[in-house]
N, C-alpha and C positions, 0 to 999 in steps of 0.2 A: 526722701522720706526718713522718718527716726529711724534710727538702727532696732530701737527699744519698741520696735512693731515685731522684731522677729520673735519673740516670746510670745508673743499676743497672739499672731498668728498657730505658732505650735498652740496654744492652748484651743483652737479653733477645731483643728486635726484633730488632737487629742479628745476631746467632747464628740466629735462623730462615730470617730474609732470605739470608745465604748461604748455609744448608743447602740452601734448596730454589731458587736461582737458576739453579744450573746445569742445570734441567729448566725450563728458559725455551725455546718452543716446539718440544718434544719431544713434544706429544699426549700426554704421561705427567700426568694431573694429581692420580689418586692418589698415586703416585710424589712429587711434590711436594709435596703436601699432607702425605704422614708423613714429612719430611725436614724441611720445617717443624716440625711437633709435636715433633721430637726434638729437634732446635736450642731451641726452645724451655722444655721440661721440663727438659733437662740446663742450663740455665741459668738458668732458676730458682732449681734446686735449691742451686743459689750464692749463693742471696740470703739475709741476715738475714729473713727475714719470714715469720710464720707466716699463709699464705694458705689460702684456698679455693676452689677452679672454681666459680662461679652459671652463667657464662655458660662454654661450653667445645664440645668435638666431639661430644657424645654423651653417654651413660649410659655406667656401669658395665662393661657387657655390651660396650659398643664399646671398650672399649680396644683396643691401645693407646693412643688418641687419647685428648689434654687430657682427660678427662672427668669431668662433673658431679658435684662431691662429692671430685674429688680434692684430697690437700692438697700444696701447693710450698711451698719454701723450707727454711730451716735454723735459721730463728729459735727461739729458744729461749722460756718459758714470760715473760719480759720484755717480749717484742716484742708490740705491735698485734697483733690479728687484722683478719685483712682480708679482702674479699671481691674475686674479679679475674676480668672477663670477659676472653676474649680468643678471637683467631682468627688463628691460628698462618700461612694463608695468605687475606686475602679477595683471593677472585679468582682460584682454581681455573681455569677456563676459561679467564680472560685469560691466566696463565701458561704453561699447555698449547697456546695457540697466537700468543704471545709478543705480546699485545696490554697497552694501555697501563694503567695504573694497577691493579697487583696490589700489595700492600702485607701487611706482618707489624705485628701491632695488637694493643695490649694496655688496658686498662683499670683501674685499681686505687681502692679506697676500703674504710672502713671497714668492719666488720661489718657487716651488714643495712643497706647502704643502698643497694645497687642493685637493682634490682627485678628479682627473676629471673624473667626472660621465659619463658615456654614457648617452644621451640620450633615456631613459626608464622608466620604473615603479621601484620605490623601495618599501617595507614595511617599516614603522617607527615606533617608541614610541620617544614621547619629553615629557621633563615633565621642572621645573624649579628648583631653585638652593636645595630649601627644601627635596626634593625629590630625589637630585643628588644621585648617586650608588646605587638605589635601584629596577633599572630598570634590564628586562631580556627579550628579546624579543622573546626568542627561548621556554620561560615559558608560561603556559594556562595564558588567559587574566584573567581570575579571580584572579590568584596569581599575577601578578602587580599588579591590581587595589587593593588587598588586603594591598599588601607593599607601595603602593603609600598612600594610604589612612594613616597607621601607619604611617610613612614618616611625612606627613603633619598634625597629628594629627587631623584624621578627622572621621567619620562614611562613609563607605562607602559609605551609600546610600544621603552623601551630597558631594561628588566628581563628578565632572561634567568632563565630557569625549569629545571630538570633534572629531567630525570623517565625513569624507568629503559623500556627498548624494549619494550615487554610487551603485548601482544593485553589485557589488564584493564586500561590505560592510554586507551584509544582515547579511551572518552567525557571522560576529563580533558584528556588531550591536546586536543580539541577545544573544551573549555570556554574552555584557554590561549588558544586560537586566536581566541576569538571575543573574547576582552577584549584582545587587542591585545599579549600578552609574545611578547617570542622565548622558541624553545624550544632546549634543548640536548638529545638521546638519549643514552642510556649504557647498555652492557647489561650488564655486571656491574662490580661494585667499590660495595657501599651506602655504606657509612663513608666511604669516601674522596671520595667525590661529595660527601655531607651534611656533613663537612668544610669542604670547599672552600665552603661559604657562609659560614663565618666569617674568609676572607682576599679581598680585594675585588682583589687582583691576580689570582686565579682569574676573574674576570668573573662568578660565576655568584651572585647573588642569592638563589635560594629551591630549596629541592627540594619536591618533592611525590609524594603518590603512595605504593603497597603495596609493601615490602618486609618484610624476614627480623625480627622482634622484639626476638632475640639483638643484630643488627647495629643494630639503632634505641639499643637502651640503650648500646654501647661508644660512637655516635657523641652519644650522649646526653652523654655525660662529656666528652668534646672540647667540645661546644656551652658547656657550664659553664665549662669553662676560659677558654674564649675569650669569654663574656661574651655568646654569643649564644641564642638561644631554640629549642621545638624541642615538639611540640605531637602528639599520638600516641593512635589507637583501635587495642584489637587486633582483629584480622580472620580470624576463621577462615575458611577457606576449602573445607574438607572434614568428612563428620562424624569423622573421625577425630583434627582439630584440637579440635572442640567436645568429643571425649570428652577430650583431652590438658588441654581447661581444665576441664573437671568435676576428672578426677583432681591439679591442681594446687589445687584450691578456690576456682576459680574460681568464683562465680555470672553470671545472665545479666548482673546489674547490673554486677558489675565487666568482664563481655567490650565491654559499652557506655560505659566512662567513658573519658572524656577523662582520657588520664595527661600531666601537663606535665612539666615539665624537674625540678620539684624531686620528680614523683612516680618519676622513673626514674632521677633519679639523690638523695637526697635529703641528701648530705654536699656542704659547701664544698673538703672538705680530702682532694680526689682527683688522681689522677695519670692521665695518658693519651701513651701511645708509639706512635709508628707511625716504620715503616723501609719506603723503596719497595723492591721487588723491580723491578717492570718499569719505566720509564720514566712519569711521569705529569705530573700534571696540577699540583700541588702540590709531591711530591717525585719526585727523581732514581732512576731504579733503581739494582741493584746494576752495577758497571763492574768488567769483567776488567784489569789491568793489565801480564798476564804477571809472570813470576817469582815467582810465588805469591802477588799481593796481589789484592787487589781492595776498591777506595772503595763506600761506601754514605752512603746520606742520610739522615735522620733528624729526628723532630719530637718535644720533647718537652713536655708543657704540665703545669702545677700548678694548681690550681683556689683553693687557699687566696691563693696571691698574683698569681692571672691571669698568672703568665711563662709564656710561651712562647719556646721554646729548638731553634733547628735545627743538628742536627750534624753537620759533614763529617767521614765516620774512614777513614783509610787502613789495611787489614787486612793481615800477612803470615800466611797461610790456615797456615804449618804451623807457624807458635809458639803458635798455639791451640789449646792442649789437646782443652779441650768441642769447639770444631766441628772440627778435627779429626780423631776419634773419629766424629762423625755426620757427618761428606764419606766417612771410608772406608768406613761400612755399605752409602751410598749412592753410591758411586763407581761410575762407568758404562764 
């Protein structure tokens, strides 16, 4: 793929991220949520690239939202196909009541080479590049935390571990506890967490723990980029998840395998965006600057040549066409 897609793409993020900023803790987080989607779609639809949704809002039936099977872009019969997860706001809830790290995140690689998740719970481990093949997810938590620790050359008991605030967390949580890591809690924002393990100025060392499947594969592609590992069971959690992997063709064998980094993401030559909305931990959120601007932040990574790229853009909100078009559907 061009290189000169990773611009294109930040400018994708960046268009969501403002759509749906200004419902930063308003309680609206649908509201937010399809102010994203639209920021999003309408600026896509400005890309040369003939895309696909694997990963998205939903099915069909749910539109309006991103959804599964839809096609973006403007590429013509020339262009790659490509296949693009994305999630127009992670962090729903943090935005609706103006907590830290909500973020607009996108994903992109070639045809069939991202694993399109069902819609469910997976388990993970991520950790960053230091760290990379030393992960085992199917081993007690204390023997990674132990190989992580050696890995990184560290004492165990100064590896900081993140693991999302969850009542199905307790007995992990306590595992951490008994081998000696700090813990970090986070209750929502998965990507952006499992992220922040491959930059060491985040502090945070290893994620662990069940989250969203969709959100495991987008932060699967960042882990690639950035050269770090990331190690993955899916998890049903309901029988209505176990019928969602029947009708996917799923068998029991494949709900029980260990999918690694190349089996979730399995192209070198991927792209991954993220723009803050709220304030975080990694990146900056969106900033009002009066007079109709407003700065956002921006991360953008390639996988084929491991760059990673953060953008400062100063926006004047009414010389933009696309978003401003979806500021005034959603104007309050």
């Amino acid at each position: 793929m061009d290189r000169n897609l990773a611009l294109e793409l930040v400018r994708v993020t960046e268009t969501a991220a403002l759509a749906s900023a200004s419902y930063m803790g308003r309680g609206d987080k649908i509201g937010a949520d399809q102010a994203a989607v639209d920021g999003m779609r309408r600026a896509f639809n400005s890309i040369s690239i003939r895309g696909t949704v694997v990963i998205g809002e939903g099915d069909l039936d749910e539109a309006p939202m991103l959804y599964i099977g839809e096609t973006v872009g403007c590429g013509d019969e020339t262009e790659i196909e490509v296949d693009i997860a994305v999630d127009p706001l992670e962090g729903t809830t943090l935005i609706a009541k103006g907590l830290p790290n909500a973020i607009a995140v996108l994903a992109i690689a070639p045809k069939g080479t991202l694993l399109h998740a069902p819609d469910m719970y997976m388990r993970k481990i991520a950790v960053g590049p230091r760290a990379k093949g030393v992960i085992n997810i199917a081993a007690p938590t204390s023997e990674n935390l132990h190989a992580i620790a050696k890995a990184l050359d560290k004492k165990i008991e100064d590896l900081t571990v993140t693991v999302q605030d969850r009542p199905r967390h307790e007995k992990l949580i306590e595992e951490i506890r008994e081998a000696g890591a700090r813990i970090k809690l986070f209750g929502d924002g998965d990507v952006a967490t499992a992220i922040a393990t491959g930059f060491e100025e985040t502090g945070v060392d290893v994620l662990m723990g069940i989250g969203g499947a969709p959100e495991g594969v987008i932060a699967a592609v960042a882990l690639k980029c950035l050269g770090g590992d990331m190690q993955a069971i899916l998890n049903p959690m309901s029988p209505e998840e176990e019928t969602r992997c029947r009708e996917m063709g799923l068998s029991q064998d494949d709900v029980k395998k260990v999918l690694t980094l190349d089996d979730l993401v399995s192209s070198e030559d991927c792209f991954f965006a993220a723009t803050g909305i709220t304030q975080g931990d990694l990146l900056q959120g969106v900033v009002y600057k009066g007079n109709n601007r407003a700065s956002t932040h921006s991360v953008v990574m390639r996988g084929k040549t491991g760059t990673v790229r953060f953008v400062e853009a100063l926006h004047r909100l009414d010389k933009n066409e696309t978003l401003t078009d979806v500021l005034k559907k959603h104007q309050r």
